[in-house]
C-alpha positions as CSV (number, residue, x, y, z in Angstrom):
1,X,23.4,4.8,78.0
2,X,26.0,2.8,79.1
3,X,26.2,0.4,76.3
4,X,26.0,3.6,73.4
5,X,29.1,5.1,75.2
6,X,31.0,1.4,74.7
7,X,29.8,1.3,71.3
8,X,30.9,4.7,70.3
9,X,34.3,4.5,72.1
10,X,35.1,0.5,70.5
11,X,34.1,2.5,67.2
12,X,36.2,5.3,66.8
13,X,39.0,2.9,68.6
14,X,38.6,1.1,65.5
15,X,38.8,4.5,63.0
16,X,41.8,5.2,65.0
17,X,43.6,1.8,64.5
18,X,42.6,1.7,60.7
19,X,43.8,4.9,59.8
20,X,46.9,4.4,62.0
21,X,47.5,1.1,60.3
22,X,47.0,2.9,56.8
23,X,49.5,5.9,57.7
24,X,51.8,2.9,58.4
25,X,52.0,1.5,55.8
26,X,52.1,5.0,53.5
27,X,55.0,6.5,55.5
28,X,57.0,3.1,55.2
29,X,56.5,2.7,51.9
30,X,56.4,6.3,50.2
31,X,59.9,7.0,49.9
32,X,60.6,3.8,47.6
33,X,57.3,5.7,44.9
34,X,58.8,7.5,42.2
35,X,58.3,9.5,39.2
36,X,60.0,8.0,36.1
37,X,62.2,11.0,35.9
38,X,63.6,10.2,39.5
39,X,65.1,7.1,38.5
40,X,68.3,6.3,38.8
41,X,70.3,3.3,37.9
42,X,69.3,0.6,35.9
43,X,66.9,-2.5,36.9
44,X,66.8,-6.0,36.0
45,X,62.2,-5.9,35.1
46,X,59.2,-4.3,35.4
47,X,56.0,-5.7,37.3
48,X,53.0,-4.8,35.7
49,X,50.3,-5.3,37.6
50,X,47.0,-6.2,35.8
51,X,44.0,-4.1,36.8
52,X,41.0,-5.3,34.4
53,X,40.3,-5.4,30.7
54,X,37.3,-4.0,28.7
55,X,36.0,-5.8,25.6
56,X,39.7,-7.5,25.4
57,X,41.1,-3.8,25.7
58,X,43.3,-2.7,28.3
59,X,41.2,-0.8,31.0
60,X,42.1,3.3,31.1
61,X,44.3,2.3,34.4
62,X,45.8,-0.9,33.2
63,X,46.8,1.3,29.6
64,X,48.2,3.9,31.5
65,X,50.5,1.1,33.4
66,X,51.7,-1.0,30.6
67,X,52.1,2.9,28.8
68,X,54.4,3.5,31.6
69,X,56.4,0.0,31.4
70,X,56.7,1.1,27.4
71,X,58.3,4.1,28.1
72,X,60.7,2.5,30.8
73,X,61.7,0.1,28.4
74,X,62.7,2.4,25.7
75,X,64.2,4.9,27.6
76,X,66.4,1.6,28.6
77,X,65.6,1.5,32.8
78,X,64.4,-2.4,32.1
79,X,65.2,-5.0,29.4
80,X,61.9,-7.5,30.6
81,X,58.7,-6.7,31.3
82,X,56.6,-9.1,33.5
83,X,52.6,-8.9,33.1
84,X,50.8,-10.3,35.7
85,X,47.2,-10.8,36.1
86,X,43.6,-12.8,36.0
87,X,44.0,-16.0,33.0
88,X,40.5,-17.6,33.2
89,X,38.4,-19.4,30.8
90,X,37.4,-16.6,28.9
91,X,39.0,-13.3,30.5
92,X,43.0,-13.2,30.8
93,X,44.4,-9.7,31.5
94,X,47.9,-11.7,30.5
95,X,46.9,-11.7,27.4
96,X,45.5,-8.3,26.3
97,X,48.6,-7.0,27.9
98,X,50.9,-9.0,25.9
99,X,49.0,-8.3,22.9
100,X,49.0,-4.5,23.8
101,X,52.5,-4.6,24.8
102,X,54.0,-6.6,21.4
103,X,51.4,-4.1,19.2
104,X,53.4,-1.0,21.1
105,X,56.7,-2.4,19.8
106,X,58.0,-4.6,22.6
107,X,59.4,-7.8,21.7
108,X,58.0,-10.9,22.5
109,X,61.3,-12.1,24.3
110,X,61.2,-9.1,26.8
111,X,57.7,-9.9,28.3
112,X,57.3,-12.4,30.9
113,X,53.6,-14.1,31.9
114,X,52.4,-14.6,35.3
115,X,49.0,-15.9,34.7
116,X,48.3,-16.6,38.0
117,X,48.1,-13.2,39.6
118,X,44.4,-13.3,40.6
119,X,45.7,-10.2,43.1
120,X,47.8,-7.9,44.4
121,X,49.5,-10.1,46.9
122,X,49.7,-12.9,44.5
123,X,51.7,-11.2,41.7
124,X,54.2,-10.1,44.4
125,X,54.6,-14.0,46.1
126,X,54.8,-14.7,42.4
127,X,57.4,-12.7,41.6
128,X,59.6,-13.3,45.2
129,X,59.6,-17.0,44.5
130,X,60.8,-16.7,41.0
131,X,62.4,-13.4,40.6
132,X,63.6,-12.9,44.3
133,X,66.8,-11.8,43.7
134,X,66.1,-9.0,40.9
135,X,65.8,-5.6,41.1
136,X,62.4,-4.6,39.8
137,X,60.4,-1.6,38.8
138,X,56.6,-2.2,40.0
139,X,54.2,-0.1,37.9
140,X,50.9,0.8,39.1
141,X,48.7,3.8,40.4
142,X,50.2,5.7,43.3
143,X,47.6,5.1,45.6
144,X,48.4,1.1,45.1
145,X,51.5,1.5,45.1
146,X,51.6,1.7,48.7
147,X,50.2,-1.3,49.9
148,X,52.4,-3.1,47.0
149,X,55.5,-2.0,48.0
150,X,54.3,-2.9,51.4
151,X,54.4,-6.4,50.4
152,X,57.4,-6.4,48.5
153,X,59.1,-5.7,51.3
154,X,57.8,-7.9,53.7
155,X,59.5,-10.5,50.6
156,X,62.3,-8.9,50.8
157,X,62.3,-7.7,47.4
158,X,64.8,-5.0,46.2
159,X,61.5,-2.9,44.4
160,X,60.8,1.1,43.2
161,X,57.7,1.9,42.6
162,X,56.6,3.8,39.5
163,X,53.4,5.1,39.4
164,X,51.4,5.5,36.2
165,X,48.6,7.5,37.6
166,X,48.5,9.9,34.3
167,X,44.8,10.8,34.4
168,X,41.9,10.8,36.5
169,X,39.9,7.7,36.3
170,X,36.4,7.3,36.8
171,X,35.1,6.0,40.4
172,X,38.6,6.3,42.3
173,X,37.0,7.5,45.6
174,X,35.5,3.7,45.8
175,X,38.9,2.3,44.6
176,X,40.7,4.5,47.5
177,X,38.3,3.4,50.1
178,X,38.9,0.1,49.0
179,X,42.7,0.6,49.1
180,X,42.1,1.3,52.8
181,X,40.3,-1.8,53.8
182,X,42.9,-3.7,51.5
183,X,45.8,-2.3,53.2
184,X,44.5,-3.5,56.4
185,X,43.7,-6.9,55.3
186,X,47.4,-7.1,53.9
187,X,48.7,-6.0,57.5
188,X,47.2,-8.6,59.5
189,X,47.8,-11.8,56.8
């Protein structure tokens, strides 16, 4: 009895400290999320981050992003857009979003490549080390948004947040749940 009263207590001790950690990192990060029409100012990019691809499509999400760094772009917030994503043998996110970007108008001389953004966390210490000095628009679903701004600042990174979340996608609660255990894993590396 002893032992299921440890167990039960070191368990919700541990539901406390992950949803603690995730309300952390939401609060600090929240007020630097925006809507494109609460911009203000200008900024030097965009950070797009990649989110998968489909048959050498654009995903729904990843659409809806690069959608969103069109529309910034025209409406003159940013005069470069960086893509950054998976570039493997025979799958590069970098690519479809090039291609997707160049097809929606954009010039080729306004999009950047960062082909080695295998993850959230790496398409930020990307950025920081070449970019670290730029203000930046990072485009991405709310809920990720979070967590990425989380990480920009801990680069010190002058960064907004755009979200691009202009549909419901398929499977989020998993991708939410995920977020969760993501944002924890960012916390403690």
């Amino acid at each position: 009895m002893k032992l299921l009263k440890i167990a039960i207590i070191s368990f919700l001790v541990l539901i406390v400290l992950v949803f603690s950690l995730n309300f952390y990192i939401i609060i600090k990060s929240s007020k630097s999320i925006h809507d494109i029409s609460n911009l203000k100012g200008s900024y030097d990019m965009a950070l797009v981050l990649g989110c998968g691809i489909r048959n050498g499509e654009p995903s729904l999400m990843l659409k809806d992003r690069l959608d969103k760094a069109v529309e910034l772009y025209e409406k003159g917030y940013i005069s470069d857009i960086i893509v950054s994503g998976t570039h493997k043998d025979n799958y590069s996110e970098v690519d479809v979003m090039v291609k997707y970007l160049k097809e929606k108008g954009i010039p080729e001389s306004s999009i950047i490549r960062d082909d080695n953004g295998n993850s959230t966390r790496e398409s930020i210490n990307n950025f920081a080390k070449n970019y670290k000095k730029k203000k930046v628009l990072i485009i991405s679903q709310k809920y990720h948004l979070y967590r990425t701004l989380y990480l920009a600042s801990n680069n010190n990174l002058k960064a907004t947040g755009v979200y691009a979340s202009l549909t419901h996608y398929r499977g989020q609660a998993f991708r939410e749940v995920r977020e969760i255990l993501a944002r924890l894993k960012d916390f403690f590396i």
